[in-house]
C-alpha positions as CSV (number, residue, x, y, z in Angstrom):
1,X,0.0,0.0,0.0
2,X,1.5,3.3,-0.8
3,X,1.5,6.3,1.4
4,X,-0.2,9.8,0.8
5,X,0.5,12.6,0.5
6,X,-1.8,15.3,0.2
7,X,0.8,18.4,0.0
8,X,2.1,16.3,-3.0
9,X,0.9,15.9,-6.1
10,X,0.7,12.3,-7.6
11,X,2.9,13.3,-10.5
12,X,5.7,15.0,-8.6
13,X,8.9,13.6,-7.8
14,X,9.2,11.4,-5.2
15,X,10.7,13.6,-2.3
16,X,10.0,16.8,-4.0
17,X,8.8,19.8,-2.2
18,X,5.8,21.5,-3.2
19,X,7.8,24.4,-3.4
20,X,10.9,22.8,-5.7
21,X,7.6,21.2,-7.9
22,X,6.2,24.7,-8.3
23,X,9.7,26.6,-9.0
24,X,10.0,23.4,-11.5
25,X,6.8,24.2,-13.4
26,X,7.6,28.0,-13.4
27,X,10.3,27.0,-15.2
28,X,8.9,25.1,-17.5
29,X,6.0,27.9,-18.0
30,X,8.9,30.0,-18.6
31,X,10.6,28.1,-21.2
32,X,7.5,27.5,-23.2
33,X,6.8,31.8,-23.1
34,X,10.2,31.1,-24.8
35,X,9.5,28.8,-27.2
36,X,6.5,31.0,-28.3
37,X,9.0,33.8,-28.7
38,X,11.2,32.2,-30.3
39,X,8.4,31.2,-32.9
40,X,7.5,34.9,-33.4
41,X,10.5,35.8,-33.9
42,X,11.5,33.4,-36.7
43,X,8.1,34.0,-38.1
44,X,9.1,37.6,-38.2
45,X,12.5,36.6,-40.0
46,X,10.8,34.5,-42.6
47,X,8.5,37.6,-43.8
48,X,11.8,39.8,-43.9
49,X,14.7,37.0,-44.9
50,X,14.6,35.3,-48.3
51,X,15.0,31.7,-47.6
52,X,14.3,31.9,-44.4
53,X,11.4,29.5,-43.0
54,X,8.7,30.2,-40.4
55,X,8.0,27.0,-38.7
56,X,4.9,26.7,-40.4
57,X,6.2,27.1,-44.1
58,X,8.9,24.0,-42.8
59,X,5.9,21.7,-41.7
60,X,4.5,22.9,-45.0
61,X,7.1,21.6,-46.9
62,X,7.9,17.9,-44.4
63,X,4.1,17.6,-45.2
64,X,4.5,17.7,-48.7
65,X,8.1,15.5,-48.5
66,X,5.9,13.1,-46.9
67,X,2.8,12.3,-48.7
68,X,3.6,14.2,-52.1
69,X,1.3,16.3,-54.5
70,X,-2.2,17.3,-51.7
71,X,-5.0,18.9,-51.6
72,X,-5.0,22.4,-50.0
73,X,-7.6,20.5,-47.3
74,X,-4.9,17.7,-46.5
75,X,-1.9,20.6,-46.2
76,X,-4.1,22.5,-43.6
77,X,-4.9,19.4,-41.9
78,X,-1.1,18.3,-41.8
79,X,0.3,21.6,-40.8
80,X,-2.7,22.0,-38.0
81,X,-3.7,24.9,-39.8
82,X,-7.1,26.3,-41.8
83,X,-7.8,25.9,-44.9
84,X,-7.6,30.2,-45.2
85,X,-4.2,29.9,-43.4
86,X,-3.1,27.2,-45.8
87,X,-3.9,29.1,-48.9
88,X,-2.3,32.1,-47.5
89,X,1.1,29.8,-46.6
90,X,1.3,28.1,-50.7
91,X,0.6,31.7,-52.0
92,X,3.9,32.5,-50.0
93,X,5.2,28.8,-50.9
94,X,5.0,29.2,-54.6
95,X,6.4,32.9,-55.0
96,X,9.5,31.6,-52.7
97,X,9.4,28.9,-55.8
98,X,9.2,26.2,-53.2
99,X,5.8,24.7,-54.3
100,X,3.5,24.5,-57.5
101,X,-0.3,24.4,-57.4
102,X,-1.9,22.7,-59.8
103,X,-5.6,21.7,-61.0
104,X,-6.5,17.9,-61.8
105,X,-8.0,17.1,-65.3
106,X,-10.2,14.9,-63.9
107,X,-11.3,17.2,-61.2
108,X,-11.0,20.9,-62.1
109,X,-13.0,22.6,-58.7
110,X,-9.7,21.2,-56.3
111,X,-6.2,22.6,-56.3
112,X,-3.4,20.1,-55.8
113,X,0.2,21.8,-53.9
114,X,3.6,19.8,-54.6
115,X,7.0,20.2,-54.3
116,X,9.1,22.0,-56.5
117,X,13.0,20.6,-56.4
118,X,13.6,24.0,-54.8
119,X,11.1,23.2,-52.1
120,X,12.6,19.4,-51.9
121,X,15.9,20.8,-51.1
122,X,14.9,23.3,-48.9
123,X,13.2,20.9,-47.0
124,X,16.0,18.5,-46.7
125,X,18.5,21.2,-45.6
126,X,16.0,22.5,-43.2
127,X,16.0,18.7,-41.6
128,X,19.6,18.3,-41.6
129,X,20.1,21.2,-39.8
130,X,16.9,20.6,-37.2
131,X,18.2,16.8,-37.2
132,X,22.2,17.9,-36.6
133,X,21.0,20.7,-34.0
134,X,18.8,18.6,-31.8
135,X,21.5,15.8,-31.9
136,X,23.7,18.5,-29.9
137,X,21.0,19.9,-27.1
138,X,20.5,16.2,-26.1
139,X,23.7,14.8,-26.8
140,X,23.7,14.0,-23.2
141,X,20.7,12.7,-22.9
142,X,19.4,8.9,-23.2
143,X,16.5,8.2,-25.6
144,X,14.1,7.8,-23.0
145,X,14.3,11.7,-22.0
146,X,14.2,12.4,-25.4
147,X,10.8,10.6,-25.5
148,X,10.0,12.6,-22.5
149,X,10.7,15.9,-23.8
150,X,9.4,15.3,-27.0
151,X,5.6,14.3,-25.2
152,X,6.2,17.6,-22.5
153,X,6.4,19.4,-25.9
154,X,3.2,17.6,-27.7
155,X,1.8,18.4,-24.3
156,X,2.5,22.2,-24.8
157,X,0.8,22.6,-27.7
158,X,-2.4,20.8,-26.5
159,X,-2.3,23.5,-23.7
160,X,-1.3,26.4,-26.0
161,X,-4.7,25.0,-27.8
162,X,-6.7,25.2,-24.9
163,X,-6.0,28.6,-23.6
């Protein structure tokens, strides 16, 4: 039988205060604000830098790596974005040269977006560097805190949807 304790919650570490459990979760608060920061400010650079990449136009582009020529429907579900938002990001996909959109013969009404090879490229030096970054902030790390980190972040944006 296990022991309770009230003052604690069921998810802290074992033996940690509720005062080291709150200055933990501050923390982590803190370094999601961050994160969000950080987002802005690389969406900022990608309106102002040619070549550079919000993090939306780089899901854009995996999505596309992934499954090939899509709908604009399937693109706004695989970037977890609108359809509105995902016509506005291949308008700004396809004047970087990045993307083509094309109509179906068989089906003239929908809109397929592909890769160009510009757009193919991009994407794979975008991953390589993600990939080779990543690789040294957890170079210390074993792959079950990687796991860890990598469902806190999931988490995040769950909560980022919720508020």
């Amino acid at each position: 039988m296990t022991e309770s304790h009230p003052a604690r919650s069921d998810r802290a570490r074992p033996g940690a205060e509720p005062a080291e459990r709150a200055a933990a979760l501050d923390a982590l608060a803190r370094a999601a604000y961050s994160l969000s920061a950080a987002d802005a400010r690389l969406r900022g650079r990608a309106t102002r830098s040619p070549g550079a990449l919000s993090l939306t136009h780089a899901r854009a582009l995996r999505v596309l790596a992934d499954e090939g020529p899509i709908p604009v429907s399937r693109l706004a579900a695989g970037t977890e974005t609108t359809a509105a938002a995902a016509t506005q990001l291949v308008n700004g996909l396809v004047e970087a040269g990045y993307v083509t959109r094309e109509r179906p013969a068989h089906d003239r009404r929908s809109v397929l977006v592909g890769l160009t090879a510009a757009g193919r490229e991009r994407h794979l030096q975008r991953q390589q560097a993600l990939h080779a970054d990543l690789d040294r902030l957890v170079a210390g790390l074993d792959d079950a805190t990687v796991a860890a980190a990598a469902t806190v972040l999931r988490g995040l944006a769950g909560i980022y949807d919720g508020l």
